[in-house]
C-alpha positions in Angstrom: -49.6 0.6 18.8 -46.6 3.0 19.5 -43.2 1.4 18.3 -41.5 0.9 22.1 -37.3 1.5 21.8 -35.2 -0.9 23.2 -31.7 -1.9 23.1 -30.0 -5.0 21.4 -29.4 -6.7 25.0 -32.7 -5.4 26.0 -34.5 -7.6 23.4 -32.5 -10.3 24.0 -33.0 -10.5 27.5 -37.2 -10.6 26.8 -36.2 -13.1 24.1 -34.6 -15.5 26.9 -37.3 -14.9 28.9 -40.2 -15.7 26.7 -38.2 -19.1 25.9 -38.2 -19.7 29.6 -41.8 -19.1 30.2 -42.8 -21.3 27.2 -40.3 -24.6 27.5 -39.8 -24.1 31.2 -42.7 -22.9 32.8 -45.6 -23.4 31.4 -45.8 -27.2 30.8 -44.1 -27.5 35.0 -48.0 -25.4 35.3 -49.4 -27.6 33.2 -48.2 -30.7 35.2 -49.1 -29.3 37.8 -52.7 -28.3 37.3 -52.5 -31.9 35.8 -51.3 -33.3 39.1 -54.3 -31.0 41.2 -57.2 -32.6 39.1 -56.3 -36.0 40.6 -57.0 -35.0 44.2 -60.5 -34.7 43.2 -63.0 -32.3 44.2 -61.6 -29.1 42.5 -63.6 -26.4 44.1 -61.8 -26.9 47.6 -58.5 -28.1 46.0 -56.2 -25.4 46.9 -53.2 -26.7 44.8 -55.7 -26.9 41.7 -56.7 -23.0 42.4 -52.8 -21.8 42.9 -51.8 -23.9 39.7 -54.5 -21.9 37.8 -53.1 -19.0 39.2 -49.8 -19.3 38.2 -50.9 -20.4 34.9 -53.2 -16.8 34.8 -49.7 -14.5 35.7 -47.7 -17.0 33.0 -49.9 -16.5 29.9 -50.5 -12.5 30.6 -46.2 -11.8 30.8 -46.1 -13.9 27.7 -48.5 -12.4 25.7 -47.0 -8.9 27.1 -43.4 -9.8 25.8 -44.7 -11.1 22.5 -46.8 -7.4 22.0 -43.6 -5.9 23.5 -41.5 -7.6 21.0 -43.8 -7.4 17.7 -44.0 -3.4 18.5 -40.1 -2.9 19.7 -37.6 -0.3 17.5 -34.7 -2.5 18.5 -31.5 0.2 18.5 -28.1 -0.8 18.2 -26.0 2.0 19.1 -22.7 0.3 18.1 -24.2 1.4 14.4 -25.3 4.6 14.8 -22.9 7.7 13.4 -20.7 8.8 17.2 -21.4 12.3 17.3 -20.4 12.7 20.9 -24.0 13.7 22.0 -26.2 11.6 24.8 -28.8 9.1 22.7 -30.6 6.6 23.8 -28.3 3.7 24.3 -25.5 5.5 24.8 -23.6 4.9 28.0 -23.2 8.7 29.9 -20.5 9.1 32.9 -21.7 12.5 34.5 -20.2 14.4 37.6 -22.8 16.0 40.4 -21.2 19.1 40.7 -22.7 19.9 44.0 -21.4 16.7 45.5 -18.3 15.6 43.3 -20.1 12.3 42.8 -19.4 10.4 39.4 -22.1 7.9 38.0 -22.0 6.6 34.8 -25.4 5.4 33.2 -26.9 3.7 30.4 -29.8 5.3 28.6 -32.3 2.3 27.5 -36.2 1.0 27.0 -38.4 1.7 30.3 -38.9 -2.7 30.2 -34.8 -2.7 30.4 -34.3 0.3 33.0 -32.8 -1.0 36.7 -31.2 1.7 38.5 -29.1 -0.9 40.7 -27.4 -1.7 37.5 -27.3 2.0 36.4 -29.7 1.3 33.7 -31.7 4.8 33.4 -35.1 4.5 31.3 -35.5 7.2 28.4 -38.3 8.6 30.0 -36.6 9.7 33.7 -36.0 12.9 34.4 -32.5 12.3 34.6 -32.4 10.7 31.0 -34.2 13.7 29.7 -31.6 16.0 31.6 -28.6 14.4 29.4 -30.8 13.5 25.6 -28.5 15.9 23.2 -25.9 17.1 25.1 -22.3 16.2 25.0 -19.0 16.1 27.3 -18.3 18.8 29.2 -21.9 20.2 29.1 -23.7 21.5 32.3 -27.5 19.8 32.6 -29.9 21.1 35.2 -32.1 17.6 36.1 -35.2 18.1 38.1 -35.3 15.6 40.8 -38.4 15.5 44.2 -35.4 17.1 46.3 -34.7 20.5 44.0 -32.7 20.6 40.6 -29.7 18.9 40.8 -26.1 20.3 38.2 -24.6 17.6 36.8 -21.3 17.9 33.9 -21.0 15.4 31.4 -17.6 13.8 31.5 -17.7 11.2 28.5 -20.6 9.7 26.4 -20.0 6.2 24.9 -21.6 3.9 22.7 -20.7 0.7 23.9 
C-alpha cells in the first residue's frame, strides 16, 4: 500500500480517535447489543438491528485508522531545513490579487484537510498552485470559476 503523508497533529488526532472508538464506543455498542438480546425475538427487535449497525460503522473506521496509521509518512515540518518554499505542512498566507483577499492555509494529509479551519489537502488544486514556490511569487490556481492569481506573502513552518 502507498505510504499516505500526514502531519504530527494529524496523526495524533486519528490516534485520539481510535482510543475513543476502542474504550469508549465500542463496549457502550457492546452493552448495548447486550441489552437488545434480552427483549427477545431478534429478528423484529429494532434496537438489536441499530446496535448491530452501529457496531458495523464502529469496526470499519477502526480498522480504516489502524491501515491509515500502519501506512502514514508522519511529517514534522518543525524539522525539516526552512528554505522559504511551500511544502507540505507548511503554513502559506497568500493574497488574491484580483480581490485583495488574504487567507492563510495549512498544507496537510487529505484525512486532516477542513477548509473551515483552513486546512488545505495536498492534493487540491489550490495546494498544488502553492507546492515549491516561495514569498512573493505569483501562482495561477485552477479553480470551477476560471484561474484565479494569488501572491505568496509568507510561508511558515509552524
Amino acid at each position: 500500500m502507498n505510504q499516505i503523508p500526514m502531519t504530527l497533529q494529524g496523526t495524533e488526532k486519528l490516534r485520539e480517535e481510535l482510543n475513543e472508538l476502542k474504550s469508549v464506543r465500542r463496549p457502550r455498542i457492546i452493552a448495548s447489543i447486550a441489552e437488545a438480546r434480552k427483549y427477545g425475538d431478534l429478528k423484529e427487535n429494532a434496537e438489536y438491528h441499530a446496535a448491530r449497525e452501529e457496531q458495523g460503522f464502529c469496526e470499519g473506521r477502526i480498522h480504516e485508522i489502524e491501515a491509515k496509521l500502519s501506512n502514514a509518512q508522519v511529517i514534522d515540518i518543525t524539522t525539516i531545513p526552512k528554505t522559504g518554499r511551500v511544502i507540505f505542512g507548511s503554513t502559506v498566507t497568500v493574497l488574491n490579487i484580483n480581490t485583495e483577499e488574504r487567507f492563510t492555509y495549512r498544507i496537510v494529509g487529505d484525512d486532516e484537510a477542513d477548509f473551515k479551519q483552513n486546512l488545505i489537502s495536498i492534493n487540491s488544486p489550490m495546494a498544488r498552485g502553492l507546492i515549491g514556490k516561495e514569498a512573493e511569487d505569483i501562482t495561477i490556481v485552477q479553480t470551477p470559476g476560471g484561474d484565479v492569481e494569488y501572491e505568496i506573502l509568507k510561508v511558515e513552518y509552524i
